[in-house]
VODO-232064 format. One record per residue: x, y, z of N, C-alpha, C, O in turn. Coordinates in steps of 0.1 Angstrom, whole numbers. Layout:
<node <X, Y, Z>, <X, Y, Z>, <X, Y, Z>, <X, Y, Z>>
...
This chain:
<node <8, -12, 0>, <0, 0, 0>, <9, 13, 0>, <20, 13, 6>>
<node <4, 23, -6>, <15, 37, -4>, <0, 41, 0>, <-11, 36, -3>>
<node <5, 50, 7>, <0, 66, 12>, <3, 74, 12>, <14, 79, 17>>
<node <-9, 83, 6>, <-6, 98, 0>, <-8, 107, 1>, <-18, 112, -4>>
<node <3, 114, 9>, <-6, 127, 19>, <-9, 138, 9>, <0, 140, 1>>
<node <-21, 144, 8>, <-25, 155, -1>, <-29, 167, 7>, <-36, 166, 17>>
<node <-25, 177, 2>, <-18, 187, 11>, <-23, 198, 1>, <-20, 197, -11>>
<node <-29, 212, 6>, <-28, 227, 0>, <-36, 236, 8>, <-43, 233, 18>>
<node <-35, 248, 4>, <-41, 261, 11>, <-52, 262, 6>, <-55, 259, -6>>
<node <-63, 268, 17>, <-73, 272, 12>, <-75, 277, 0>, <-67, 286, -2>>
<node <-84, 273, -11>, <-91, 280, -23>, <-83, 272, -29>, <-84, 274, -41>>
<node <-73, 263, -25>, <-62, 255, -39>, <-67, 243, -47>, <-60, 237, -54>>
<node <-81, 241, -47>, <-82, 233, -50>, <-78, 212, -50>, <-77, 203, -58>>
<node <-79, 215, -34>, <-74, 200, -29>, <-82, 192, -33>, <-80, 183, -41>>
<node <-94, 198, -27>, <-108, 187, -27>, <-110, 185, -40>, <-118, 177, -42>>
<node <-107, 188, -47>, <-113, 184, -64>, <-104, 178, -69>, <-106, 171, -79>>
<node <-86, 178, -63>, <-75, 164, -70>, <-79, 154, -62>, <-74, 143, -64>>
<node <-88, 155, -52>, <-91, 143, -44>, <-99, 134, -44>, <-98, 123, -39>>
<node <-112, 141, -55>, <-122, 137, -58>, <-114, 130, -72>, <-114, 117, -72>>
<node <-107, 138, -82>, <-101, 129, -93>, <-93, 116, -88>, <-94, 105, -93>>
<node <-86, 118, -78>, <-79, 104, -74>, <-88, 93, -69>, <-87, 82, -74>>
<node <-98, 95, -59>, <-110, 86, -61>, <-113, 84, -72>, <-111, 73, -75>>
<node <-119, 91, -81>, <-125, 83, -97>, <-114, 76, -101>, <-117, 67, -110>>
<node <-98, 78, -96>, <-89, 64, -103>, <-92, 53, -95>, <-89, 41, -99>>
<node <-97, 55, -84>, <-93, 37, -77>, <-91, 42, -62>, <-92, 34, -53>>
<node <-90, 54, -61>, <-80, 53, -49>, <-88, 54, -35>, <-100, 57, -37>>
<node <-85, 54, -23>, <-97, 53, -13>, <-88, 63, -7>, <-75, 65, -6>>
<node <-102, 72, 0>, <-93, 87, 4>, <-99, 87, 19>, <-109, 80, 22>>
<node <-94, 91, 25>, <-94, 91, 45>, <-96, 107, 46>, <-86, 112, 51>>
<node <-103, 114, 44>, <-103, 131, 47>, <-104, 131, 59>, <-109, 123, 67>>
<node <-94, 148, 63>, <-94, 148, 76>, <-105, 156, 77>, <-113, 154, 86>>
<node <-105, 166, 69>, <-122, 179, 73>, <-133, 167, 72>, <-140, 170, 63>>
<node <-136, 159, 76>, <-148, 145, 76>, <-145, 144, 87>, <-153, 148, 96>>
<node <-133, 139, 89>, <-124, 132, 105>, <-127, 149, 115>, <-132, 149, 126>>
<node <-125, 156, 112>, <-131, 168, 117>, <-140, 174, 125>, <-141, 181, 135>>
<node <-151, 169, 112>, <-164, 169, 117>, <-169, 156, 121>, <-181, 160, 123>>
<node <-169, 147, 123>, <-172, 135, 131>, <-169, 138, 143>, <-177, 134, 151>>
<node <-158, 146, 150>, <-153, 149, 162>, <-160, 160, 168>, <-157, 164, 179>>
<node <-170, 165, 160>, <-174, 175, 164>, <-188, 177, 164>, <-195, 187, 167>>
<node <-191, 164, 160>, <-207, 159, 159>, <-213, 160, 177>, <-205, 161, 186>>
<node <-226, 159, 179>, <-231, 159, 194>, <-225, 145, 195>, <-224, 136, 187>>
<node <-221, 146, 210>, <-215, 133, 218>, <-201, 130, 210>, <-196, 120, 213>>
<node <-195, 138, 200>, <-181, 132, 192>, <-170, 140, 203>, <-170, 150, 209>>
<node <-160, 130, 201>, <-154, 132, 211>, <-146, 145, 215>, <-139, 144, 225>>
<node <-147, 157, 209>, <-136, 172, 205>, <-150, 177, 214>, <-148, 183, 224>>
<node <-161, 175, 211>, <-173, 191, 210>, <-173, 196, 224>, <-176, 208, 228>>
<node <-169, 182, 232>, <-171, 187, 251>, <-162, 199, 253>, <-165, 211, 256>>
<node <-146, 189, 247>, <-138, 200, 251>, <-134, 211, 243>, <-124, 217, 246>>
<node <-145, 216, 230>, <-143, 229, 229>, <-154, 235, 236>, <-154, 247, 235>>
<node <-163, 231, 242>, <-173, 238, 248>, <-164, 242, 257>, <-161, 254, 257>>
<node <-158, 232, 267>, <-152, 242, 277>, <-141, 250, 279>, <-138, 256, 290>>
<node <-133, 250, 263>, <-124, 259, 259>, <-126, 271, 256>, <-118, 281, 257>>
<node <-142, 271, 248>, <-145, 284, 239>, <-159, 286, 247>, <-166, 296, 244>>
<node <-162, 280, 255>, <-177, 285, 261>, <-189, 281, 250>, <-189, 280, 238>>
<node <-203, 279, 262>, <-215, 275, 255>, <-217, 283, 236>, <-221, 279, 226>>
<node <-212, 293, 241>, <-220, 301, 225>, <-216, 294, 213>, <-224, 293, 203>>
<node <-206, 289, 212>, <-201, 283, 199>, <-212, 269, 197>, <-210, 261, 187>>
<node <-228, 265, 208>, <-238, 254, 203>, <-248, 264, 198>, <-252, 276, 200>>
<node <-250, 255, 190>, <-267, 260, 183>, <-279, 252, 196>, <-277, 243, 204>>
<node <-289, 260, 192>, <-299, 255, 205>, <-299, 241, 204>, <-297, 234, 214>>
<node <-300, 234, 192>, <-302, 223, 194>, <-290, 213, 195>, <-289, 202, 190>>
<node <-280, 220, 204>, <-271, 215, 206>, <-257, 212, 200>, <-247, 208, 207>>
<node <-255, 214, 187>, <-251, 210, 177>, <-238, 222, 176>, <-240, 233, 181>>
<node <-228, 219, 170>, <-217, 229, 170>, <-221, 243, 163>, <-229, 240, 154>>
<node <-219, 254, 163>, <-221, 266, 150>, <-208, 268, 149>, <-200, 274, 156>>
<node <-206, 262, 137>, <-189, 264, 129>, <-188, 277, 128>, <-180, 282, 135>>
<node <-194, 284, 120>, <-192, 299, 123>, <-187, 308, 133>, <-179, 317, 130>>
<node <-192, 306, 147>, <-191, 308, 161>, <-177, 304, 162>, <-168, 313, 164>>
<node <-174, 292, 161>, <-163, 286, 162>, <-152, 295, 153>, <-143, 302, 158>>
<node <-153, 294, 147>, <-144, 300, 134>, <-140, 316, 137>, <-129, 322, 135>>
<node <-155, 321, 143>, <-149, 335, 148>, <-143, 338, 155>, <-134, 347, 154>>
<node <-144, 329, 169>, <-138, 328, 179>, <-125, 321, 177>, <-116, 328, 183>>
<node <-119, 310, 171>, <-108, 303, 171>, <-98, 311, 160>, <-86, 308, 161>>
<node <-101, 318, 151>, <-93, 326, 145>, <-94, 342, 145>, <-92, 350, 136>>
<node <-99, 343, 159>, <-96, 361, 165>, <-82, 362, 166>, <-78, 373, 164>>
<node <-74, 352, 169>, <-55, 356, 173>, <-52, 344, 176>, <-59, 335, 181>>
<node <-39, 344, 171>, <-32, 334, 168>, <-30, 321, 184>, <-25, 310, 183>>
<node <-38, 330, 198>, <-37, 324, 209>, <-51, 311, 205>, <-51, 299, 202>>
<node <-60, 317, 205>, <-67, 307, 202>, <-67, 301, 191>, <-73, 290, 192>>
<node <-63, 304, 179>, <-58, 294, 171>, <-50, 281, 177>, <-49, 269, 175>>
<node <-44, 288, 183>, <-35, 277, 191>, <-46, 264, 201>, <-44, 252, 202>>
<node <-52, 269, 206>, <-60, 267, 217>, <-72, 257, 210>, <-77, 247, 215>>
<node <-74, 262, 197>, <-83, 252, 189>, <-75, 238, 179>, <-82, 230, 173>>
<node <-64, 238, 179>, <-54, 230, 172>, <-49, 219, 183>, <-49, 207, 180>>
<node <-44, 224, 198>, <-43, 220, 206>, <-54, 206, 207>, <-51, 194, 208>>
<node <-65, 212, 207>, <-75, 200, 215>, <-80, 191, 195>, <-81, 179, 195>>
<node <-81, 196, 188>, <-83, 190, 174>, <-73, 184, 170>, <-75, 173, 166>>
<node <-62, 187, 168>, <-51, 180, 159>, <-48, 170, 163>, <-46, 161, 154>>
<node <-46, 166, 178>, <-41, 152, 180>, <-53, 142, 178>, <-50, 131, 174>>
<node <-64, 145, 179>, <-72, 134, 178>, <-75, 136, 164>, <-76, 124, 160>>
<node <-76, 142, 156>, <-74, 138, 139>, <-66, 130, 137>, <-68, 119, 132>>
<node <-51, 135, 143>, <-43, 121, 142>, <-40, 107, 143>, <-33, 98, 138>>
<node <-47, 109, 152>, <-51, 90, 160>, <-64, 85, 149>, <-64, 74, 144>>
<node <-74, 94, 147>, <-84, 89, 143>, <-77, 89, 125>, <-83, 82, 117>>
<node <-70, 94, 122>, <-67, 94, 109>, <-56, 82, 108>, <-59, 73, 99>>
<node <-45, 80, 116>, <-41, 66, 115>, <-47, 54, 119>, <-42, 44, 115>>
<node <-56, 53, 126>, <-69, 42, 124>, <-75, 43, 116>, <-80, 32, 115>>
<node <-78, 53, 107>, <-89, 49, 94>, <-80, 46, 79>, <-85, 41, 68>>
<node <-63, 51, 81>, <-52, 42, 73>, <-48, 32, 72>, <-40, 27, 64>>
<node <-54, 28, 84>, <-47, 12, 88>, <-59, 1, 83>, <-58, -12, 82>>
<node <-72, 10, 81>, <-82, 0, 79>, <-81, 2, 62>, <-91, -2, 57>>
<node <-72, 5, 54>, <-72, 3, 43>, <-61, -5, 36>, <-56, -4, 24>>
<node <-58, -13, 48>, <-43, -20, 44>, <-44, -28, 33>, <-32, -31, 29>>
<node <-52, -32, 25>, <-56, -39, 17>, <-53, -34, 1>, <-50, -40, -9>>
<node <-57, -14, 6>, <-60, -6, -4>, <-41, -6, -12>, <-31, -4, -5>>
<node <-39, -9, -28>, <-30, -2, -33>, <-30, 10, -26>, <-28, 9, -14>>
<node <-34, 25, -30>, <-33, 37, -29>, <-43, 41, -22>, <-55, 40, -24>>
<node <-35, 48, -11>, <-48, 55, 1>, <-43, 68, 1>, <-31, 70, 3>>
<node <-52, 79, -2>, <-48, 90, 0>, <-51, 94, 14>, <-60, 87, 19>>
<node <-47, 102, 20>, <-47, 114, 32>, <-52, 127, 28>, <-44, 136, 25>>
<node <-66, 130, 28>, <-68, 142, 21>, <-65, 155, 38>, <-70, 156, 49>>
<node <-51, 165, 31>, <-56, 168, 51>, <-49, 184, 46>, <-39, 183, 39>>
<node <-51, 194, 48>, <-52, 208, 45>, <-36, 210, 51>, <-25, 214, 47>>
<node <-41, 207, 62>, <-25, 211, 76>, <-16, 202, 78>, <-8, 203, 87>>
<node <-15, 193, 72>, <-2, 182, 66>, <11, 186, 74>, <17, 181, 83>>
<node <12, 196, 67>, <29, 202, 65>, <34, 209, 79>, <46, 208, 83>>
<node <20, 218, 88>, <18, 225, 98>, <18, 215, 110>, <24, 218, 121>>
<node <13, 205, 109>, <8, 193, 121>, <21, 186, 123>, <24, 182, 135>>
<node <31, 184, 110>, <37, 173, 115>, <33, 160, 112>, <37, 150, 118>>
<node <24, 158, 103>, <20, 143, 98>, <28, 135, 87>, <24, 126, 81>>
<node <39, 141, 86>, <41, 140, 70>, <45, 120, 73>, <43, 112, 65>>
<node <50, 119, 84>, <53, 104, 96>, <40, 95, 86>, <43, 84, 82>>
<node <30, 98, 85>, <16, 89, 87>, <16, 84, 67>, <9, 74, 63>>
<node <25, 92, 60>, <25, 90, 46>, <36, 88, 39>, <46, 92, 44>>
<node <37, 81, 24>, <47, 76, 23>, <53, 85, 11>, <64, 83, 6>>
<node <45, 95, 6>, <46, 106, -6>, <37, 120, -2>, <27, 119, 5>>
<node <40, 129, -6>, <35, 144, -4>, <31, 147, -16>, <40, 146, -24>>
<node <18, 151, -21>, <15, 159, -26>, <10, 168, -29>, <-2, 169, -26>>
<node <17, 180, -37>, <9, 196, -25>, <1, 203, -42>, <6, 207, -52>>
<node <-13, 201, -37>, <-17, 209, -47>, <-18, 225, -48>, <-25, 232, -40>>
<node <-9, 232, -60>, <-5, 245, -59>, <-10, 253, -65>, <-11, 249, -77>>
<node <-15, 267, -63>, <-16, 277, -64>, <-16, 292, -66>, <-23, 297, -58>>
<node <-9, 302, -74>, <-8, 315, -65>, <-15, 316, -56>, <-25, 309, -56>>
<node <-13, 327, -43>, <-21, 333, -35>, <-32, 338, -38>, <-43, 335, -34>>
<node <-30, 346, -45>, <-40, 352, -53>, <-50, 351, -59>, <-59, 359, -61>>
<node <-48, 337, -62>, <-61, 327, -69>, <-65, 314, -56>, <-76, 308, -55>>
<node <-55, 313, -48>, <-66, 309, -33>, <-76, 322, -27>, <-88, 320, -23>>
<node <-70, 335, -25>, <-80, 342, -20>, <-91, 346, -29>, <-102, 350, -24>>
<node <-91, 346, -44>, <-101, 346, -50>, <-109, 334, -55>, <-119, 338, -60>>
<node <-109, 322, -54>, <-114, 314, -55>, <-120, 312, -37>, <-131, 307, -37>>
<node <-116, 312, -29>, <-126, 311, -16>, <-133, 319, -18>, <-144, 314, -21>>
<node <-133, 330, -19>, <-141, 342, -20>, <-153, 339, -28>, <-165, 339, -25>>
<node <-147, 337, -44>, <-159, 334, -52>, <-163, 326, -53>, <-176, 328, -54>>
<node <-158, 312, -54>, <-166, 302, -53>, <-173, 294, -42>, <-180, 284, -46>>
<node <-171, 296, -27>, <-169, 294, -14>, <-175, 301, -7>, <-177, 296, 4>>
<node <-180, 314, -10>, <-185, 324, -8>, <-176, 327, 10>, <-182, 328, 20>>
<node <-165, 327, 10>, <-160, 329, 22>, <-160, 344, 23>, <-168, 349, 15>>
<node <-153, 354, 33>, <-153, 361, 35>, <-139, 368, 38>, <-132, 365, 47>>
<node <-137, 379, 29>, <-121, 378, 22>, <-113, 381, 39>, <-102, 377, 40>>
<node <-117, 386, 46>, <-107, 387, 58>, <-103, 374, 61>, <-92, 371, 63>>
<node <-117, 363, 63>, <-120, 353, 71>, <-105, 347, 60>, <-94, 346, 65>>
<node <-106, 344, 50>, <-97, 342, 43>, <-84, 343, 41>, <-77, 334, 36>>
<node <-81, 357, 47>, <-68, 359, 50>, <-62, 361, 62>, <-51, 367, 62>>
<node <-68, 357, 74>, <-68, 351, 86>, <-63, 333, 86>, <-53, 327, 91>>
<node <-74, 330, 78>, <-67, 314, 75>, <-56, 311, 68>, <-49, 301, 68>>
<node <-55, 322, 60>, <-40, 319, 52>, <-29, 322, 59>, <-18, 316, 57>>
<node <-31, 330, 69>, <-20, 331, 80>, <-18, 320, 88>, <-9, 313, 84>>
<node <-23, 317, 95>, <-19, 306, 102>, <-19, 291, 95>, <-19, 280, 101>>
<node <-19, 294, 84>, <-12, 280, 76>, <0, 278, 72>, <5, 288, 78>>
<node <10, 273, 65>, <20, 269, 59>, <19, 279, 48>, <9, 281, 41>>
<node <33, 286, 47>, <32, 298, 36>, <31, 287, 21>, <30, 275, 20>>
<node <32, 292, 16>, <33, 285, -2>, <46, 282, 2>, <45, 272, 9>>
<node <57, 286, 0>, <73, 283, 0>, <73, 268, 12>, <78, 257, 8>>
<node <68, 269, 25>, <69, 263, 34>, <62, 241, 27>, <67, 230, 29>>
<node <49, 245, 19>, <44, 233, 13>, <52, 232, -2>, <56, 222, -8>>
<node <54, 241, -6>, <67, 238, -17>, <78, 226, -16>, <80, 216, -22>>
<node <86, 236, -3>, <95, 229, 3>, <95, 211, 5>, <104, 202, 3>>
<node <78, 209, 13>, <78, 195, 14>, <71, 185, 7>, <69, 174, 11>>
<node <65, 191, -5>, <62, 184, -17>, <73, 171, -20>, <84, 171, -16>>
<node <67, 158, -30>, <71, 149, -33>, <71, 153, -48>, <80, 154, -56>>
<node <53, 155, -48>, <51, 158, -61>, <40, 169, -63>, <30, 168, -56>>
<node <43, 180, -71>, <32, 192, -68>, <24, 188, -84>, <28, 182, -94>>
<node <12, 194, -81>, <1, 194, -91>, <-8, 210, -92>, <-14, 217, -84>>
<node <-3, 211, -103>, <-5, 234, -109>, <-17, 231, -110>, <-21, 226, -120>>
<node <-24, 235, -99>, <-39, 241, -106>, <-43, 250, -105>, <-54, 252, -100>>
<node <-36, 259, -110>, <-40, 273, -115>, <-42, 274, -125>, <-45, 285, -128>>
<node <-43, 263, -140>, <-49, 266, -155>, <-67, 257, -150>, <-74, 259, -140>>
<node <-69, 248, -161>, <-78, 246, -165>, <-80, 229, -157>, <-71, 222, -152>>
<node <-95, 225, -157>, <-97, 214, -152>, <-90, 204, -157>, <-83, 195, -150>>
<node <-92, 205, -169>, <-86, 198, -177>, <-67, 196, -175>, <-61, 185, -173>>
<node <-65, 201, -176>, <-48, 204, -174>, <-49, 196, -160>, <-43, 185, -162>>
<node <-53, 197, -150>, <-49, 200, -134>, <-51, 181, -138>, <-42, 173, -136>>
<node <-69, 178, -144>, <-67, 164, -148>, <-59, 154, -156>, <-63, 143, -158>>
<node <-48, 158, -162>, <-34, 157, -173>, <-26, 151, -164>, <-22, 140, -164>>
<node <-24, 162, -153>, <-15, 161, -138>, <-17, 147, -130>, <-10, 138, -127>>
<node <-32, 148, -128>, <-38, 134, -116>, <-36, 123, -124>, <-34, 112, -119>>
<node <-35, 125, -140>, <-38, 108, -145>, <-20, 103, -143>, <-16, 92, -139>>
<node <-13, 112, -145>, <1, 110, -148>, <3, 106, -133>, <6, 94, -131>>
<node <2, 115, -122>, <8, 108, -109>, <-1, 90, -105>, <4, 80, -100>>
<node <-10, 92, -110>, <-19, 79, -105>, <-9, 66, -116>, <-7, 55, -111>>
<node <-6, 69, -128>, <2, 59, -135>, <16, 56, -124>, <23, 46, -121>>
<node <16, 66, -122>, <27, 70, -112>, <29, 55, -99>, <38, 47, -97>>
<node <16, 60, -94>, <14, 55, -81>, <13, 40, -83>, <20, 32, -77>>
<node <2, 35, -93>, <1, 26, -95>, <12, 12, -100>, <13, 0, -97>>
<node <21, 20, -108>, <34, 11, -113>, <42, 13, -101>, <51, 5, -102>>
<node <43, 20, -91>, <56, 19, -83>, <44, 10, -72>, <51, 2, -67>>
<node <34, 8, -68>, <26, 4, -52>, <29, -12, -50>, <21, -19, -44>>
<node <42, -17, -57>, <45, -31, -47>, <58, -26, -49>, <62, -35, -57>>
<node <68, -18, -48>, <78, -13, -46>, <79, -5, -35>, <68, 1, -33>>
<node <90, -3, -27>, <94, 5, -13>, <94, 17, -12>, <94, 21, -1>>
<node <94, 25, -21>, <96, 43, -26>, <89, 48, -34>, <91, 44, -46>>
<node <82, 54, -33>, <76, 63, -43>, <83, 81, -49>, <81, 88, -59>>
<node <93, 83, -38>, <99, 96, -37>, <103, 98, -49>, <99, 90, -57>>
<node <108, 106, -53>, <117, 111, -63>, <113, 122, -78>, <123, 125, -85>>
């Protein structure tokens, strides 16, 4: 089996090389799933951000308000901290249990935004960083995502600069042209993956 951590900044268009590598074969473990399962009523994160960030971050009916959250966990970089703290380790336990249950699988991807920031690179056997200008992450959250351009460049701060996922790339994939093109890229690394997945390395 290889494992494939897939890795980019907001508006880079992860989720859609992710969705292409599923249509080859491949079985993907997302951590924003692994995320929200943790954050579901009774999942194991929701207690202790209630009592990190206080009741207001529930909807009446109990249930988390991401928004709430979002406001509050990225006002400054302390509580960014404070929201990573109690989230990141249990994505990572729950994310190397849901890799182990695909031992079977040739190619398991790691779909996980904060890769590079967390320290997981340990959990996979290849990096790949789907890339971007800046410029076209903060315009595509905006426009297609309907995010909110501060909210936007608040999260781009406290992630891995471009240079920083550059750096720990195996293999990067430009999706800044066309679908088409970005899909040129996925079929090539998947020939990739698939001729090297009963061999020891995929690096290089």
């Amino acid at each position: 089996m290889i494992r494939v951590g897939l890795t980019g900044g907001i508006g880079s268009g992860k989720s859609t090389v992710a969705r292409m590598l599923a249509d080859c074969g491949a079985a993907v473990v997302d951590a924003d799933q692994i995320a929200r399962d943790l954050v579901e009523p009774g999942g194991e994160a929701l207690a202790e951000l209630v009592t990190e960030f206080g009741p207001r971050i529930l909807q009446a009916d109990g249930s988390l308000s991401r928004a709430e959250l979002a406001a509050l966990a990225f006002s400054d970089p302390k509580a960014t901290e404070r929201l990573n703290a109690i989230m990141h380790p249990l994505i990572r336990a729950e994310a190397h249990r849901r890799l182990a249950g695909y031992s079977a699988a040739p190619v398991v991807v790691y779909d996980m935004p904060l890769l590079v920031e967390t320290g997981q690179r340990d959990l996979v056997d290849l990096v790949v960083v789907v890339d971007v200008p800046e410029e076209v992450q903060r315009d595509r959250a905006v426009r297609l995502r309907g995010l909110d351009e501060a909210d936007v460049r608040r999260r781009m701060e406290v992630q891995a600069t471009r240079q920083d996922r550059l750096a720990a790339a195996d293999v990067v994939i430009d999706n800044s042209g066309s679908t088409e093109d970005t899909q040129v890229q996925v079929d090539a690394l998947w020939r990739r993956l698939t001729m090297s997945a009963g061999s020891t390395s995929v690096e290089g």
